[in-house]
py3Dmol code that shows the C-alpha trace and the ligand (Angstrom):
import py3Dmol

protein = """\
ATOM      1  CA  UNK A   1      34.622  34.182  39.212  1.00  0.00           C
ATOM      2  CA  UNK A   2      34.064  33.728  43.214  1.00  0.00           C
ATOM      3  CA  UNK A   3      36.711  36.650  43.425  1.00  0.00           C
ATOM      4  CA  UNK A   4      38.109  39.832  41.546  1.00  0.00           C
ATOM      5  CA  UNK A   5      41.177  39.155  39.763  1.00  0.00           C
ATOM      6  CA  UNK A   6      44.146  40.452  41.679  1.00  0.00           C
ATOM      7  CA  UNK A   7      45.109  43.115  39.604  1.00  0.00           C
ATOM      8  CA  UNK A   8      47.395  46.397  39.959  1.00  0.00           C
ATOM      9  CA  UNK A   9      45.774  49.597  40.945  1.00  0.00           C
ATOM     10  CA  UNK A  10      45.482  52.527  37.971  1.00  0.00           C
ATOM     11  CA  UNK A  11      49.312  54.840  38.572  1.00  0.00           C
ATOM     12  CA  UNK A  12      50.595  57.652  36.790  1.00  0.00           C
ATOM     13  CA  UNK A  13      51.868  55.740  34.256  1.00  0.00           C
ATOM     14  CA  UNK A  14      48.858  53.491  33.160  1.00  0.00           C
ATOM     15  CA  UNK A  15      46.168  55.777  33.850  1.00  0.00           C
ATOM     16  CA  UNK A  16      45.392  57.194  30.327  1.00  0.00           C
ATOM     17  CA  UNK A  17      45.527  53.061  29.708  1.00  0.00           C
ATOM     18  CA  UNK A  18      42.861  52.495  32.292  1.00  0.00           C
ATOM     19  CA  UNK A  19      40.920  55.383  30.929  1.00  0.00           C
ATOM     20  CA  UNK A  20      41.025  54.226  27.456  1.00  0.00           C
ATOM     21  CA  UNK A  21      39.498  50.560  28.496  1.00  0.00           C
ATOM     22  CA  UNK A  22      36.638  52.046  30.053  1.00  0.00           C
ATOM     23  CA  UNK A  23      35.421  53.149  26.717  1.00  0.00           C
ATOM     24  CA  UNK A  24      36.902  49.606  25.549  1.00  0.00           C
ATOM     25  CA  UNK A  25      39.515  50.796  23.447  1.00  0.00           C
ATOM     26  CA  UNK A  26      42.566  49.512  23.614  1.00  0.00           C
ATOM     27  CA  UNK A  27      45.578  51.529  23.407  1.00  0.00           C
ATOM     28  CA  UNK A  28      49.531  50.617  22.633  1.00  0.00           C
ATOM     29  CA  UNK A  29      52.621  53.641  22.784  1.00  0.00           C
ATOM     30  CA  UNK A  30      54.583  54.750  20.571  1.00  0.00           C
ATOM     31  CA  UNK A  31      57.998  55.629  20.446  1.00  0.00           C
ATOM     32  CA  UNK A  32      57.902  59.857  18.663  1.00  0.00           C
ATOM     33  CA  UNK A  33      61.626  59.129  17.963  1.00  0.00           C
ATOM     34  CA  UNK A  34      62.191  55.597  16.662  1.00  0.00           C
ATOM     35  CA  UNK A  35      58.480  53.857  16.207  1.00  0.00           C
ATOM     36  CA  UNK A  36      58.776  51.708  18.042  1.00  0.00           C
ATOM     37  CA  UNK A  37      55.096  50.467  19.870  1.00  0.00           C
ATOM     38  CA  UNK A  38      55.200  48.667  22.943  1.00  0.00           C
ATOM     39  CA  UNK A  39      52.296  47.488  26.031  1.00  0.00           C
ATOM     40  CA  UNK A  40      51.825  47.429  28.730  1.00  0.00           C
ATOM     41  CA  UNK A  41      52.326  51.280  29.298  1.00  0.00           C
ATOM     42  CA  UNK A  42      56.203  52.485  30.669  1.00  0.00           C
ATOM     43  CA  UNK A  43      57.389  55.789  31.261  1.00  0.00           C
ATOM     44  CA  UNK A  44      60.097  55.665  28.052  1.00  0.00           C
ATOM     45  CA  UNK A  45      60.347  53.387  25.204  1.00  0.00           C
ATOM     46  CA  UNK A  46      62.531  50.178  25.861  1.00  0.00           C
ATOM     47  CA  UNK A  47      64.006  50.327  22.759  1.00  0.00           C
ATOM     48  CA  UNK A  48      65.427  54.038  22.501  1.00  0.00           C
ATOM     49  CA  UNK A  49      64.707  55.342  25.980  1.00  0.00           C
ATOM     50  CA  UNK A  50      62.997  58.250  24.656  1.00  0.00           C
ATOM     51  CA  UNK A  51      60.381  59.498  26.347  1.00  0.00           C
ATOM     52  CA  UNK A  52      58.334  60.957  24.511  1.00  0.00           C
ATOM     53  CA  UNK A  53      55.560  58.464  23.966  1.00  0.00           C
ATOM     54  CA  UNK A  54      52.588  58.908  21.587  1.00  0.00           C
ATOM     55  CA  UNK A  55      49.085  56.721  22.314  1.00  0.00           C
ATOM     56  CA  UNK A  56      48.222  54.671  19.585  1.00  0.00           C
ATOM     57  CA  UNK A  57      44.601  53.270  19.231  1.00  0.00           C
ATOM     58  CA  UNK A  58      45.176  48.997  18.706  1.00  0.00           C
ATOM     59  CA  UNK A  59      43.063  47.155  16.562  1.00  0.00           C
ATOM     60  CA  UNK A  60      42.314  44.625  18.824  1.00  0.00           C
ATOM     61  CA  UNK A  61      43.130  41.537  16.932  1.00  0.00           C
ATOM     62  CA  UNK A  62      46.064  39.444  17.078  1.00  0.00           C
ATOM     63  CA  UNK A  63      46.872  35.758  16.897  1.00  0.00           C
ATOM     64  CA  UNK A  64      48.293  33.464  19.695  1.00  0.00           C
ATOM     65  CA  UNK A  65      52.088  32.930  19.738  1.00  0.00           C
ATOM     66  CA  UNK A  66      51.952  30.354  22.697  1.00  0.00           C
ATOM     67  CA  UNK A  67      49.702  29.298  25.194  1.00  0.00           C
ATOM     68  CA  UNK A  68      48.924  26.356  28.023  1.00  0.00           C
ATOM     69  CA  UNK A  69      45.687  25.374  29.667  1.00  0.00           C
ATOM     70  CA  UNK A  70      46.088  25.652  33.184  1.00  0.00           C
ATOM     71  CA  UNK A  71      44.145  22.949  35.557  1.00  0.00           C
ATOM     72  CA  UNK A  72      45.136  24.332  38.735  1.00  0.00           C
ATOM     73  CA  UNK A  73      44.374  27.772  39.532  1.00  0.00           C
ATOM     74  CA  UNK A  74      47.218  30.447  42.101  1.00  0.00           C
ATOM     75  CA  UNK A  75      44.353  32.124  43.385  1.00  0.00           C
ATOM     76  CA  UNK A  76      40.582  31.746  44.233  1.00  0.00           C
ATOM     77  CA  UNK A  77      39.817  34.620  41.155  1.00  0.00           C
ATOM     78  CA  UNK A  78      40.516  31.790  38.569  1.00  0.00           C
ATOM     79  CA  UNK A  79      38.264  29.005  37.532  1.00  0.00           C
ATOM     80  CA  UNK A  80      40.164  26.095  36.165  1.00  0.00           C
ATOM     81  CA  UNK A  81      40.623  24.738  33.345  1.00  0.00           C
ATOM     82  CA  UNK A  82      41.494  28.391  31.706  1.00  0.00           C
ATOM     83  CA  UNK A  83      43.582  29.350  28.862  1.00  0.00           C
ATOM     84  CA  UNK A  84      46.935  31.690  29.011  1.00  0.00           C
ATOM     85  CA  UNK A  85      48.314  33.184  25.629  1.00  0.00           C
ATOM     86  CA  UNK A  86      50.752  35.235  24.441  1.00  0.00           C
ATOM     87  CA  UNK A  87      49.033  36.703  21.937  1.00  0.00           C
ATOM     88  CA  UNK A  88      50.828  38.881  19.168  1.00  0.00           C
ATOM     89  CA  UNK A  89      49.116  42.152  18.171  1.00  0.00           C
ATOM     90  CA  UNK A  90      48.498  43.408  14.686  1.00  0.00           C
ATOM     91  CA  UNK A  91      50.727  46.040  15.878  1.00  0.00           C
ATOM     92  CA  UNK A  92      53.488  44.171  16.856  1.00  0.00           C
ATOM     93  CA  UNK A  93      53.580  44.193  20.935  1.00  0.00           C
ATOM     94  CA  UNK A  94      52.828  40.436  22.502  1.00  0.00           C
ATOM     95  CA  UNK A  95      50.887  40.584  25.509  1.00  0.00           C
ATOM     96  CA  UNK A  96      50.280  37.562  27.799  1.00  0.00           C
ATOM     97  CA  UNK A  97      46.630  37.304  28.239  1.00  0.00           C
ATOM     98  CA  UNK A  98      43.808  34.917  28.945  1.00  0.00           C
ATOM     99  CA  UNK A  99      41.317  33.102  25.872  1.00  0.00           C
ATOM    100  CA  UNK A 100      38.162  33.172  27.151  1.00  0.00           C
ATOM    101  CA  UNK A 101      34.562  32.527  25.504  1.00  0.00           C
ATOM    102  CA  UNK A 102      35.499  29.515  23.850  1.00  0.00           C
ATOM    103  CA  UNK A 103      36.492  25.763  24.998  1.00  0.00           C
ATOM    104  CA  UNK A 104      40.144  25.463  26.041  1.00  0.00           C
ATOM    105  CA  UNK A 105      40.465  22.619  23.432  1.00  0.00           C
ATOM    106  CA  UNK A 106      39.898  24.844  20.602  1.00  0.00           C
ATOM    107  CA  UNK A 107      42.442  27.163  21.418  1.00  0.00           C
ATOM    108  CA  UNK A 108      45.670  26.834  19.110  1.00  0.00           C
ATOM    109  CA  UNK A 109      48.807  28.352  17.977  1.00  0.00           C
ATOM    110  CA  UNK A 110      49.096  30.609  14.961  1.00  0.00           C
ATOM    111  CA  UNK A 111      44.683  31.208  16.004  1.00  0.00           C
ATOM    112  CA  UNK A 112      43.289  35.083  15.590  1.00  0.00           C
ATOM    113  CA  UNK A 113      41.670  36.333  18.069  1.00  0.00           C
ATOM    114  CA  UNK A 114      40.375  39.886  19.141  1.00  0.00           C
ATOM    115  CA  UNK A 115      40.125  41.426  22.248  1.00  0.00           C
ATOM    116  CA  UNK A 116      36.768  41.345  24.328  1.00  0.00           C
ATOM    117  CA  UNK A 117      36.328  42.740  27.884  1.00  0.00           C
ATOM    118  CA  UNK A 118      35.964  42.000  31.688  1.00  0.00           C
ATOM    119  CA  UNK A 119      34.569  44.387  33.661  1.00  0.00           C
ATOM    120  CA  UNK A 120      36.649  45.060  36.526  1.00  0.00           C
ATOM    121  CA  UNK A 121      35.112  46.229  40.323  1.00  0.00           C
ATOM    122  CA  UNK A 122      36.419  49.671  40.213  1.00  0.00           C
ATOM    123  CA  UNK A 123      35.002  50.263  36.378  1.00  0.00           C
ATOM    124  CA  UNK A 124      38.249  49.391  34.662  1.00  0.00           C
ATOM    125  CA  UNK A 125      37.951  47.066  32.232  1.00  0.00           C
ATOM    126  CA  UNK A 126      40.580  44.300  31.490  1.00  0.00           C
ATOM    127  CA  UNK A 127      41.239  43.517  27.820  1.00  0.00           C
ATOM    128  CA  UNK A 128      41.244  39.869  27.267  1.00  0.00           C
ATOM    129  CA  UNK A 129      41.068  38.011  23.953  1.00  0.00           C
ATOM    130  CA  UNK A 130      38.834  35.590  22.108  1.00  0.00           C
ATOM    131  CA  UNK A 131      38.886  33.214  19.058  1.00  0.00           C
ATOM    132  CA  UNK A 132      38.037  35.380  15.931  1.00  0.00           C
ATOM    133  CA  UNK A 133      34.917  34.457  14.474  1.00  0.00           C
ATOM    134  CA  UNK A 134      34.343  35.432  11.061  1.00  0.00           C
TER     135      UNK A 134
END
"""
ligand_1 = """\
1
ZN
Zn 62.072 54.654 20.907
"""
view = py3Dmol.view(width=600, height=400)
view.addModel(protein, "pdb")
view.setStyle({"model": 0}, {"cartoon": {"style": "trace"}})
view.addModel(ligand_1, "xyz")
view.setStyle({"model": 1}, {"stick": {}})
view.zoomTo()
view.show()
C-alpha cells in the first residue's frame, strides 16, 4: 500500500481492543447479563444495554456471509482489485472486513476463513481475514 489505511485512532472504548491485536489476538465482548457477544467494541451491549461487558478471546475463524470485489479504490491506501466481506465469526458477531492473501476470484460465499494481520504505523495491528487452508 502507497499509504496507511485511514483508520480511527485507539479511544477509551477500543483500547483494551487495540491492545489485544498487538499480541494478535483478537477479542469480541460479552454481555455479563444476557450473553450476548458483539464487535467492534461499545461502551454497553446493544442488545440489553448493560454495561457490564466481559472480553472474550475469538477464535479467529469465520466464513464469509457476503462480499464484492471492488475495482476502484476511495482512497490512495487501497490497491484495486481488493476483496470486502462480511465475514461471520465462530462466535456469532459479523464484521465487515477485507480477504486478502488470496486471488479475488477465489473468494466465495459460505468460504472459511481466519483472521491474519496488518501491521498498522502506530503498532496496532488490524485483523483482516484469509481463505482457510487446511
Ligand atoms: Zn446484554
Amino acid at each position: 500500500m502507497s499509504e496507511p489505511r485511514p483508520i480511527a485512532p485507539s479511544d477509551q472504548t477500543t483500547a483494551a481492543f487495540w491492545e489485544a491485536t498487538s499480541k494478535q489476538e483478537l477479542t469480541l465482548q460479552k454481555c455479563s447479563a444476557c450473553g450476548h457477544v458483539q464487535h467492534y467494541p461499545r461502551g454497553f451491549c446493544i442488545s440489553c444495554g448493560q454495561t457490564h461487558l466481559e472480553t472474550l478471546q475469538a477464535s479467529g475463524f469465520g466464513r464469509i456471509v457476503s462480499f464484492t470485489i471492488v475495482h476502484r479504490a476511495p482512497h490512495p491506501a487501497f490497491q484495486p482489485p481488493y476483496a470486502v466481506a462480511l465475514v461471520e465469526l465462530r462466535e456469532g458477531p459479523v464484521v465487515l472486513t477485507n480477504i486478502v492473501g488470496c486471488d479475488p476470484d477465489e473468494i466465495a460465499c459460505d468460504q472459511s476463513v481466519q483472521v491474519t494481520w496488518e501491521d498498522l504505523p502506530d503498532g496496532r495491528k488490524l485483523p483482516l481475514f484469509t481463505l482457510e487452508r487446511n
